[in-house]
C-alpha positions as CSV (number, residue, x, y, z in Angstrom):
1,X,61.0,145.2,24.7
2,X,64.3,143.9,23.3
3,X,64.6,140.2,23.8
4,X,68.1,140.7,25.1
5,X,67.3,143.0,27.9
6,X,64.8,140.5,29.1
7,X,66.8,137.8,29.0
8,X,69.7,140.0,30.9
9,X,67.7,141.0,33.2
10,X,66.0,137.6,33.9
11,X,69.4,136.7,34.7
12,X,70.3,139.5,36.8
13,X,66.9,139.2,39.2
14,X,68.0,135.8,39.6
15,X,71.7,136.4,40.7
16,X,70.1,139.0,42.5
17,X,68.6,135.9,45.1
18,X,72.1,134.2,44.9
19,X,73.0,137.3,45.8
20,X,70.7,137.3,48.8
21,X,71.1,133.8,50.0
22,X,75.2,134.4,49.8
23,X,74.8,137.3,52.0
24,X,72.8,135.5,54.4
25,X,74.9,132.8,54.4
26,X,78.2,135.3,54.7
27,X,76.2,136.3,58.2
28,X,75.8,133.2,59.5
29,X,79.3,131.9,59.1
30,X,80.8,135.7,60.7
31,X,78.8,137.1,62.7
32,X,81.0,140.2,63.2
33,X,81.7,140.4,59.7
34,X,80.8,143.9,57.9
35,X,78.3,142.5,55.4
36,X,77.8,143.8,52.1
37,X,75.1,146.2,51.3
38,X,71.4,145.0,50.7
39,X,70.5,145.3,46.8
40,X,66.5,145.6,45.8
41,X,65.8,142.5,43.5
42,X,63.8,143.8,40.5
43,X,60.2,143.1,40.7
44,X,60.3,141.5,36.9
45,X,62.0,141.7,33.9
46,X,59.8,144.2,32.0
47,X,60.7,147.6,30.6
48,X,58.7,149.3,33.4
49,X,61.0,147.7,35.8
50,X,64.0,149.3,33.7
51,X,62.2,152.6,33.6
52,X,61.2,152.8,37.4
53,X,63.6,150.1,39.0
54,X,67.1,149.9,37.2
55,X,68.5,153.2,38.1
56,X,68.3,152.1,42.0
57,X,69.7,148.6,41.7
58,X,72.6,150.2,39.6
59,X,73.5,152.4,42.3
60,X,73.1,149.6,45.1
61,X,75.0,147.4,43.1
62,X,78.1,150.4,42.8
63,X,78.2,150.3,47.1
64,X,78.4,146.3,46.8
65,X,80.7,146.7,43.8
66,X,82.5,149.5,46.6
67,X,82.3,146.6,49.4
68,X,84.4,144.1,47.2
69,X,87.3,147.0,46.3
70,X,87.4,147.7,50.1
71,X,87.5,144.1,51.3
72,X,90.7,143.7,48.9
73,X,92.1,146.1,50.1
74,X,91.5,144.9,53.5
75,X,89.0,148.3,55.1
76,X,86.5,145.6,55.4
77,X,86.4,143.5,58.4
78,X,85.7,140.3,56.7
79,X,87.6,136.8,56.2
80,X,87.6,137.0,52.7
81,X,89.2,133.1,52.7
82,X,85.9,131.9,53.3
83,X,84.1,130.4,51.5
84,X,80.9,132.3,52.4
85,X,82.6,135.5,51.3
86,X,83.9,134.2,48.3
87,X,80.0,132.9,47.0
88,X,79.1,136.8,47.9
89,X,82.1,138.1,45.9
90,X,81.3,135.9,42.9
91,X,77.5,137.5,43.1
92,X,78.3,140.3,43.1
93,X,81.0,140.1,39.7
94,X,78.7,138.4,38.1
95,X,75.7,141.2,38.7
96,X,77.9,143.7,37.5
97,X,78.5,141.9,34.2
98,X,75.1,141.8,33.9
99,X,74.2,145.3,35.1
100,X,76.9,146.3,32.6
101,X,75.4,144.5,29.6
102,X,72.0,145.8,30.4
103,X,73.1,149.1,30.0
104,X,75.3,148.5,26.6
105,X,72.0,146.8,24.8
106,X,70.4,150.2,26.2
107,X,72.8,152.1,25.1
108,X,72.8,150.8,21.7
109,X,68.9,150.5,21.3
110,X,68.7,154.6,22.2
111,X,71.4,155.0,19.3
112,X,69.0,152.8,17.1
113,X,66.1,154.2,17.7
């Protein structure tokens, strides 16, 4: 397996728990908040895991990528000032960049190979 993708999605499994911990933490400081959607944590960075596990995270992390665009725009009942919200936010940007590099090295390694 490509170094890169390992090393991609090493770092996306662990802003994956970031992700968790924010969300948890988003709960706990609103209560009536609409929290964002749970998103699986990949098991291990291995190409298995890319083969059996990526295609589901991707489309978890579109509905939490959806969650963000809605809470801009204010269909989300959230306080997006806080500071609990804003950690979830950053997450979730931050998995997307990685989500979105994953798929470029895969991209160009299919046109490679």
């Amino acid at each position: 397996m490509d170094v890169r993708l390992v090393q991609l999605l090493a770092s996306y499994i662990e802003t994956a728990s970031s992700y968790a911990l924010a969300r948890l933490d988003l709960a706990m400081a609103q209560p009536g908040a609409m929290l964002p959607p749970l998103l699986p944590r990949p098991s291990a960075a291995s190409e298995t895991v890319l083969r059996d596990e990526w295609p589901r995270s991707q489309r978890a992390l579109e509905a939490a990528m959806k969650y963000v665009r809605d809470a801009e725009r204010g269909h989300v009942s959230v306080d997006r000032t806080h500071a609990a919200f804003g950690w979830v936010e950053r997450c979730i940007r931050e998995l997307d960049q990685y989500a979105r590099c994953i798929q470029w090295v895969l991209t160009v390694n299919d046109r490679e190979g």
